[in-house]
SEDO-650116 format. One record per atom (N, C-alpha, C): residue in one letter; x, y, z. Coordinates in steps of 0.1 Angstrom, whole numbers, plus 5000, padded with zeros to 4 digits. Layout:
<pts>
aXYZ
...
</pts>
This chain:
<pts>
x581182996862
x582382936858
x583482946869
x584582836875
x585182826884
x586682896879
x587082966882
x588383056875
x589582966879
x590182866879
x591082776879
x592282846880
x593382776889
x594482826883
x595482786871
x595282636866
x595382646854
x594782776842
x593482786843
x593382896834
x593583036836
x593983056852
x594483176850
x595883176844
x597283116848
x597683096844
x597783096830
x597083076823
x597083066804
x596783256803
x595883286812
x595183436805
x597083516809
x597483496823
x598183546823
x599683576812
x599683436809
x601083416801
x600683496789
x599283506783
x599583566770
x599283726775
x598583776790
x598683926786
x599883986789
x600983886796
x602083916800
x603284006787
x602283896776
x603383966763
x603384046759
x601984106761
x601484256757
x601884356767
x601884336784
x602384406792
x603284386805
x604184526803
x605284516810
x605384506828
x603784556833
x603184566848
x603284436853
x603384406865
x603484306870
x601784266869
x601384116868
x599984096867
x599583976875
x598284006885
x598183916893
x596683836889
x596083766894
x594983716894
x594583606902
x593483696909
x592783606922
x591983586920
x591583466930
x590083376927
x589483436937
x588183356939
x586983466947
x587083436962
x588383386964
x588583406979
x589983526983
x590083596969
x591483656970
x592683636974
x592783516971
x593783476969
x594583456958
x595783516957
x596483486942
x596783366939
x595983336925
x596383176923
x597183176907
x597683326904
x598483316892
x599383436891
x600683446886
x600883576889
x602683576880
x602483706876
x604283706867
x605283716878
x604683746892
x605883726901
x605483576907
x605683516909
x605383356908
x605783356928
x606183466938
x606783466952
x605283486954
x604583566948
x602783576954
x602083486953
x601983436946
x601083306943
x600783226957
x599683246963
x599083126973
x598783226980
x599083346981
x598783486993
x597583506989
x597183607005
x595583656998
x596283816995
x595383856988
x595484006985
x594284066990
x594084176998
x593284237008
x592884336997
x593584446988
x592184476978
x591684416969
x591784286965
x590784206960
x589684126968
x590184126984
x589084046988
x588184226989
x588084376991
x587784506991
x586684476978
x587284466968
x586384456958
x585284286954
x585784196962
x584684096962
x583784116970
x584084156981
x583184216994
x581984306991
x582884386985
x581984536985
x581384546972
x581984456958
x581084466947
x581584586939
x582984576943
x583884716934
x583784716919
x583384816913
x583684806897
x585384846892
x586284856906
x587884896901
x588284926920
x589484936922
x589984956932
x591685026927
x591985156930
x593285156933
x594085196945
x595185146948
x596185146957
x597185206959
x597385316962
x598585416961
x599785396968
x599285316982
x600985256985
x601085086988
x601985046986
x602084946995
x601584867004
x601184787013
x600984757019
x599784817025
x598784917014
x597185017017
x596384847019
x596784757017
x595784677021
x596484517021
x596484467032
x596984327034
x597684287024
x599084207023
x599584177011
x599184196996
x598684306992
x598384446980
x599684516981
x599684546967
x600784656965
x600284756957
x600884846948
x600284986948
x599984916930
x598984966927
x598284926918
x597184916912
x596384926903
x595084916899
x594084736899
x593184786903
x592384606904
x591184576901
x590984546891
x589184496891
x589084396891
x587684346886
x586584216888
x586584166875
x587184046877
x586583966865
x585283916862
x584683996856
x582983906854
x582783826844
x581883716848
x581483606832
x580083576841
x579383646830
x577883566828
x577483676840
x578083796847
x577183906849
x577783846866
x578783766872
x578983706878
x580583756881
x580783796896
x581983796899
x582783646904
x583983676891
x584483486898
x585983516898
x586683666902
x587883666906
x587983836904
x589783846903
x589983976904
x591383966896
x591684056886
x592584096885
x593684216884
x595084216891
x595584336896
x596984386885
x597184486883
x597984576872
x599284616885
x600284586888
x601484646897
x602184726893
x602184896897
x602785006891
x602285116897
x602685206895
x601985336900
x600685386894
x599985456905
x598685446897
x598285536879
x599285626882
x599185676870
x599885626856
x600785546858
x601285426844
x600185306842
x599585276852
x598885126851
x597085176850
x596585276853
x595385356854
x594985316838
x595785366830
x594985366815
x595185216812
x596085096818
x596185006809
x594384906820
x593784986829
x592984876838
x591584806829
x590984886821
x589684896814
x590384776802
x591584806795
x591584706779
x592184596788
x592984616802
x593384446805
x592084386813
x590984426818
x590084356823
x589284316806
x588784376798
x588584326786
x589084216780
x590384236778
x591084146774
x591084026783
x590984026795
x590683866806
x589683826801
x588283876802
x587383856798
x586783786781
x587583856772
x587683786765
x588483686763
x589783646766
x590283486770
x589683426777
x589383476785
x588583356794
x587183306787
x586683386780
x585483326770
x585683246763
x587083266752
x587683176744
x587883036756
x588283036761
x588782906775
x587882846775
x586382936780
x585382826780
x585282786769
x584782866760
x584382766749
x585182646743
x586682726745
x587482576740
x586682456751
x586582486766
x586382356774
x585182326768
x583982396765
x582882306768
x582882226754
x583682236742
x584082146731
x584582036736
x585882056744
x586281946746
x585281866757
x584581896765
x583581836770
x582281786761
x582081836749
x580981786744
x581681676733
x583081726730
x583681586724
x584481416733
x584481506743
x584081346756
x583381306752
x581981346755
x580581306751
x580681236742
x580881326734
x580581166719
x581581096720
x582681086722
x583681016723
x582880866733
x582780916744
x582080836752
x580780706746
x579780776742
x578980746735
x579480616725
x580280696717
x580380576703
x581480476711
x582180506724
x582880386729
x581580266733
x580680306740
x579980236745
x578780196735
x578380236724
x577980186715
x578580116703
x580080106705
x580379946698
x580779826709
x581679906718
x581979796726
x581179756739
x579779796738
x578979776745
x577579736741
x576679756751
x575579696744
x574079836747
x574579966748
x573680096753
x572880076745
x572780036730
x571480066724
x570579966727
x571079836726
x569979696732
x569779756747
x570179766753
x569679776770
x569179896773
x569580026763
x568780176771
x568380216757
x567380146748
x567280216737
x566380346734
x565680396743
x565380516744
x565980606748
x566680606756
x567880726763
x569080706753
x569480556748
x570780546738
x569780676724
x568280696720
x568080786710
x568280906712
x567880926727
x568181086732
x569281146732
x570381046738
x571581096737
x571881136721
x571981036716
x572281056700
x571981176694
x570881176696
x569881326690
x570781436695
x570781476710
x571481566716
x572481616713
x573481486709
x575181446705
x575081496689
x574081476683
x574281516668
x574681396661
x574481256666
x575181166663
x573881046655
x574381056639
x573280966635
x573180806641
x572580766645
x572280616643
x571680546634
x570980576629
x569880586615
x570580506603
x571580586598
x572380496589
x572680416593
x573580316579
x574180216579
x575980276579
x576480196588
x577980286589
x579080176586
x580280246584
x581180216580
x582580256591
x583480176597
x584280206607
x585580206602
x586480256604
x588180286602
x588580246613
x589480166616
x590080136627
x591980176623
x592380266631
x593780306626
x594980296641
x595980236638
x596880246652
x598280256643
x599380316654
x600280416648
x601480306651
x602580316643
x603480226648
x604480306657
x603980236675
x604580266681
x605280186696
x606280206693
x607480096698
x609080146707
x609880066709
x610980166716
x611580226705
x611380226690
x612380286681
x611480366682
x610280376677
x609480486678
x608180496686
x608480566696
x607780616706
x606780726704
x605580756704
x604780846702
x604080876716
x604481056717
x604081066729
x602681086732
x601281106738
x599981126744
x600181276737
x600581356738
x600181456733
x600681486717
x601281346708
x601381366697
x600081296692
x600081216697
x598581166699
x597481186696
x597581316707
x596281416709
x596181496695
x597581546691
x597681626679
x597181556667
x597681416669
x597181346652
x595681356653
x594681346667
x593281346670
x592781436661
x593581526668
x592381676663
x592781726648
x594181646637
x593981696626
x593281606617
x593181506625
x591681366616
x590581426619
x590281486627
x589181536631
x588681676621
x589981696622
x590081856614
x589281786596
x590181666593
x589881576581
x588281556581
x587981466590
x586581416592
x585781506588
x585781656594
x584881776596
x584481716588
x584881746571
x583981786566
x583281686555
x583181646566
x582481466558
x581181486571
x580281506564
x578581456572
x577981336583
x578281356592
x578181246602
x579281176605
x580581236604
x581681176603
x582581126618
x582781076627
x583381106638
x584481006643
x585381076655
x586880946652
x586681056671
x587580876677
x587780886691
x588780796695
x589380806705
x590680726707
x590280626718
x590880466718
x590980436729
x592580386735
x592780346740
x594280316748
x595680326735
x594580216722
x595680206714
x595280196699
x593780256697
x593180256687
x592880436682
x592580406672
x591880566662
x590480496656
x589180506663
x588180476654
x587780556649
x587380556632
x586480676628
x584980576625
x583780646627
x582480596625
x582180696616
x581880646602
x581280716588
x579980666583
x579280756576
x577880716571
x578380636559
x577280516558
x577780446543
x578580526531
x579680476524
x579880536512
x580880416507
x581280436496
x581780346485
x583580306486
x583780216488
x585280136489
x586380316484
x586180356475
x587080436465
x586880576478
x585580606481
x585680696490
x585980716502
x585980536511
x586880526522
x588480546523
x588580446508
x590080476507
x590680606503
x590180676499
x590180856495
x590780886511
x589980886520
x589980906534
x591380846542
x591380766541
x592080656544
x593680736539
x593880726529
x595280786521
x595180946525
x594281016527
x594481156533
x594681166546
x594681016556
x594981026566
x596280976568
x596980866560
x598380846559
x599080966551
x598581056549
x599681156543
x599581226554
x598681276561
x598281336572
x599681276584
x599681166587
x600881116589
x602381076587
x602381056578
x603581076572
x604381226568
x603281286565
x604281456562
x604181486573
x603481556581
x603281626595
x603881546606
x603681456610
x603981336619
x605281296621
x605581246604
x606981116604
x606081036611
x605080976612
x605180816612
x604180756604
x604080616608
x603480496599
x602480496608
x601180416599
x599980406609
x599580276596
x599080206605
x598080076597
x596780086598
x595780076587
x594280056590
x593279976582
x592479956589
x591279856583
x590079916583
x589579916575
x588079946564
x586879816568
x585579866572
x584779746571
x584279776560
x583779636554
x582779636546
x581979696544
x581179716532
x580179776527
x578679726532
x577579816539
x576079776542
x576379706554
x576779726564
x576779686578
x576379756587
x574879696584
x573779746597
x573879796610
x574579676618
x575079656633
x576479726633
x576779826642
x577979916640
x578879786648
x578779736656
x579279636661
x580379506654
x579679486642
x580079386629
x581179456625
x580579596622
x581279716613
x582679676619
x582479776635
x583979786644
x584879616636
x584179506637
x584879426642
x585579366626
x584979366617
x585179346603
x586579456594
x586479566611
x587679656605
x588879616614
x588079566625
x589479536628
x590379416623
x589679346619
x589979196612
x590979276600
x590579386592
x591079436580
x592079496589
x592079566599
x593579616605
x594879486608
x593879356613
x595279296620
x596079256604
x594879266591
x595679166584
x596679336574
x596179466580
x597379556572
x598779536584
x598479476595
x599979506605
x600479376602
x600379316590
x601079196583
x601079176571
x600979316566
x601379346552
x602079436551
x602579416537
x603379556527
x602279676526
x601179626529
x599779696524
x599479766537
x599479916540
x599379936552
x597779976554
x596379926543
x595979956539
x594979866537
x593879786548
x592779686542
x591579736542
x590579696534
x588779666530
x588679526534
x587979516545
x587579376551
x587079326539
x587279206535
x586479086524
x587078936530
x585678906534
x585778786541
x586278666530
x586278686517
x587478606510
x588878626511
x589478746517
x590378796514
x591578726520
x592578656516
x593378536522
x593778606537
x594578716538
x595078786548
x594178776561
x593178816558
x592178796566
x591678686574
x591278586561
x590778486566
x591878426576
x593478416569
x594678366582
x594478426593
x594178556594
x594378586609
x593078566617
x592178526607
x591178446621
x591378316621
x592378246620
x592678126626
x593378106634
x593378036649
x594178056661
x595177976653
x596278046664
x597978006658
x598477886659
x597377786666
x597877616668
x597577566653
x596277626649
x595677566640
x596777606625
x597077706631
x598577746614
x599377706615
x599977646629
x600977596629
x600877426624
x599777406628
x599377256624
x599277246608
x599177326602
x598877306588
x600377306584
x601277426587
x602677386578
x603377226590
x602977226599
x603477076602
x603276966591
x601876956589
x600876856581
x601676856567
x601577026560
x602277036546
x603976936547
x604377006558
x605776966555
x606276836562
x605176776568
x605376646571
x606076626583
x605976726595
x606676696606
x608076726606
x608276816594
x610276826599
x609976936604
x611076956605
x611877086622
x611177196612
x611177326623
x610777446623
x612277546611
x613277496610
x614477506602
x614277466589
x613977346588
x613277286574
x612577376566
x611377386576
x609977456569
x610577586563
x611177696575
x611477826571
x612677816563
x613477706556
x614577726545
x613577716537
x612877596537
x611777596525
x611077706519
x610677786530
x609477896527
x610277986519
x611778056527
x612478146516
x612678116507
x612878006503
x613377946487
x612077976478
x610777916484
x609677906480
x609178066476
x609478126486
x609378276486
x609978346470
x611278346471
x612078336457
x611678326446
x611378196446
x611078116437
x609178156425
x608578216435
x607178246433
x607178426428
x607978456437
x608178596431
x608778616421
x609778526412
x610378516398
x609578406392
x608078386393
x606878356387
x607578176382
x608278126392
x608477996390
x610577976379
x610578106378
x611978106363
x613378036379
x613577886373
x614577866379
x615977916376
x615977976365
x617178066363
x617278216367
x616178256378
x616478416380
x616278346395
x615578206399
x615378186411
x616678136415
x617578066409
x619078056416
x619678146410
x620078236410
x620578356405
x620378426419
x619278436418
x619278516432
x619578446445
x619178366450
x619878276460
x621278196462
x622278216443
x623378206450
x623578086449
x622677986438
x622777826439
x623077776426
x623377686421
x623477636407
x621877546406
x621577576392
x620077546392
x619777406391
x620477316395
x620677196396
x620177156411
x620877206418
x620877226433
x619277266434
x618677416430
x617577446431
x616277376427
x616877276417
x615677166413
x615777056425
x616877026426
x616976926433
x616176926447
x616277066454
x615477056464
x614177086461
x613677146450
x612077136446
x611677006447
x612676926435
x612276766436
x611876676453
x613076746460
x613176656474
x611376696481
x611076816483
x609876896489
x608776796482
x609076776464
x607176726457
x607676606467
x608476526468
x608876386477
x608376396489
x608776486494
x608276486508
x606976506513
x606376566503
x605076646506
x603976586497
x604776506488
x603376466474
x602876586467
x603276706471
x602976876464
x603576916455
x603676886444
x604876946433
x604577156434
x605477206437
x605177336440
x605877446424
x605977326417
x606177376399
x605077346394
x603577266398
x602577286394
x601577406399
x600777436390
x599577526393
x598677506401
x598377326397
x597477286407
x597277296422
x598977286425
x599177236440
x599677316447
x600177476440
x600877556444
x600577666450
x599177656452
x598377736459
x598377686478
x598877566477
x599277516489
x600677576493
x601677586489
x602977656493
x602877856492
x601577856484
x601578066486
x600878066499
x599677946503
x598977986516
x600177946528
x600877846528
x602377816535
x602877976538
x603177976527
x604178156531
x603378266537
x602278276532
x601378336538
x601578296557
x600778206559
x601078156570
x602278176579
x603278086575
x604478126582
x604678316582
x604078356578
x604478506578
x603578566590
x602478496592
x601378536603
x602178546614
x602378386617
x603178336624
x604478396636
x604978436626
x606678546632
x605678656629
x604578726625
x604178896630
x603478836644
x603378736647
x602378696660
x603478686674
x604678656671
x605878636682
x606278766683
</pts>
């Protein structure tokens, strides 16, 4: 293992709380690459290059300058894996810093254990991270399908089932900015979530949260799902939108893409909250390019202005949410209900749509729908 000065640095700051000795730590060229006097740092220290040389199990220093920029102090070897890969020094006289040399080499030793192991986590969660990037948005298991099994195996990572994908992104904007390392935070307490779900795993890309889950049932995605918006919302303060694929999708590919379909249509809802269903109106609008929506409220409203349509739509809006009652619908807009028929009347004229029948009024809710795509798309 390569003793970094990032991680010495970390061993240092925490043994620094426990002791009051000045504390140094050099890499295996003895040179100080961490230190609570921060004027040393880049020097070599001549009794640690003494004990990398010669294979010291301790070294002390009785004065000053006893050895090339050294000072008077106690010094051993950091070992990992039976392997000298630095040195660290206690500053004091030898009789105050003698008893602390044995529990602060220990104590390096054991941080630096914990270090690695934190890294080689975060290296084996690259890995999979990596992996399930390139097994939706790529094609590794069609092109290397024997090495795409081995990896998997290795990774812990079922392929076997049939999966289910969460696609989640956070609302973030100039009002609310979320920094990379809040980010990182929300990662690891979904992750924390995930554990303890069986094949369960979630990885970030630029602007996404995918989680990849083994099949289970609408009620137990969404279980998941609402444990991760509370997850955000209490701890966090923020909002997050997400989409659910379908149930029994083979091809994780479909999966990814059937959840994202269910995400675009929660970042254009009240509902922060979709299950892809390829009936689902929301849905089906946002897989229609935006010429083609725009062409339909043209067509409905017969070519008037873009002012036209959207007075219409809010009225229409009103109007449908007080389940058609022209007395709560001009009530609320502020019109005499004379006026409010009158422009229903004008619209069945314009349009041949009477939007007071049931028959036809499924044309002015997909209208609102639409125009609402529409302005979340600008």
């Amino acid at each position: 293992m390569l003793l970094s000065s990032y991680t010495a640095d970390q061993i240092v700051s925490q043994l620094s709380k426990v002791m009051e000795p000045h504390i140094n730590i050099m890499d295996t060229e003895g040179v100080i690459i961490s230190s609570t006097n921060p004027e040393r740092v880049g020097t070599t220290h001549g009794g640690a290059v003494k004990i990398l040389t010669e294979k010291l199990s301790e070294l002390m220093i009785e004065k000053d300058d006893e050895y090339p920029g050294a000072r008077n102090g106690i010094n051993l070897p950091i070992e990992f894996n039976n392997e000298m890969i630095g040195v660290i020094g206690l500053t004091g006289k030898s009789e105050e810093v003698y008893r602390f040399g044995q529990i602060i080499k220990k104590m390096t030793e054991v941080l630096l254990l914990d270090i690695y192991v934190r890294q080689q986590k975060q290296i084996e969660q690259k890995a999979r991270d990596r992996f399930l990037e390139e097994w939706i948005f790529g094609k590794y298991d069609l092109n290397h399908p024997v090495e795409f099994k081995q990896r998997a195996k290795m990774l812990g990572i079922d392929i076997e089932s049939s999966k289910r994908v969460l696609v989640l992104a956070l609302e973030n904007n100039q009002e609310h900015h979320i920094s990379d390392q809040v980010q990182s935070d929300i990662s690891s307490r979904i992750r924390g979530l995930l554990s303890h779900i069986p094949s369960a795993h979630l990885f970030r890309t630029s602007t996404l949260f995918i989680g990849v889950l083994n099949e289970s049932t609408d009620s137990s995605m969404l279980q998941v799902a609402n444990q991760v918006q509370t997850i955000l919302s209490n701890d966090f303060k923020v909002t997050g939108y997400m989409g659910i694929s379908d149930a029994n999708n083979t091809n994780i590919r479909t999966a990814f893409k059937h959840a994202n379909l269910a995400f675009q249509a929660s970042l254009k809802s009240t509902n922060t909250i979709h299950i892809y269903d390829s009936l689902n109106i929301d849905i089906f609008i946002n897989q229609m390019m935006s010429p083609h929506r725009l062409s339909f409220l043209e067509r409905l409203f017969v070519n008037q202005s873009m002012a036209f349509i959207q007075s219409s739509i809010e009225m229409l809006r009103v109007f449908y949410h007080f389940d058609g009652s022209i007395h709560q619908t001009s009530k609320h807009l502020f019109v005499h209900k004379n006026t409010l028929q009158y422009r229903l009347n004008r619209l069945t004229e314009l349009t041949g749509y009477d939007p007071r029948k049931i028959s036809t009024a499924y044309l002015y809710t997909l209208a609102i729908k639409i125009f609402d795509s529409l302005n979340q798309d600008v």
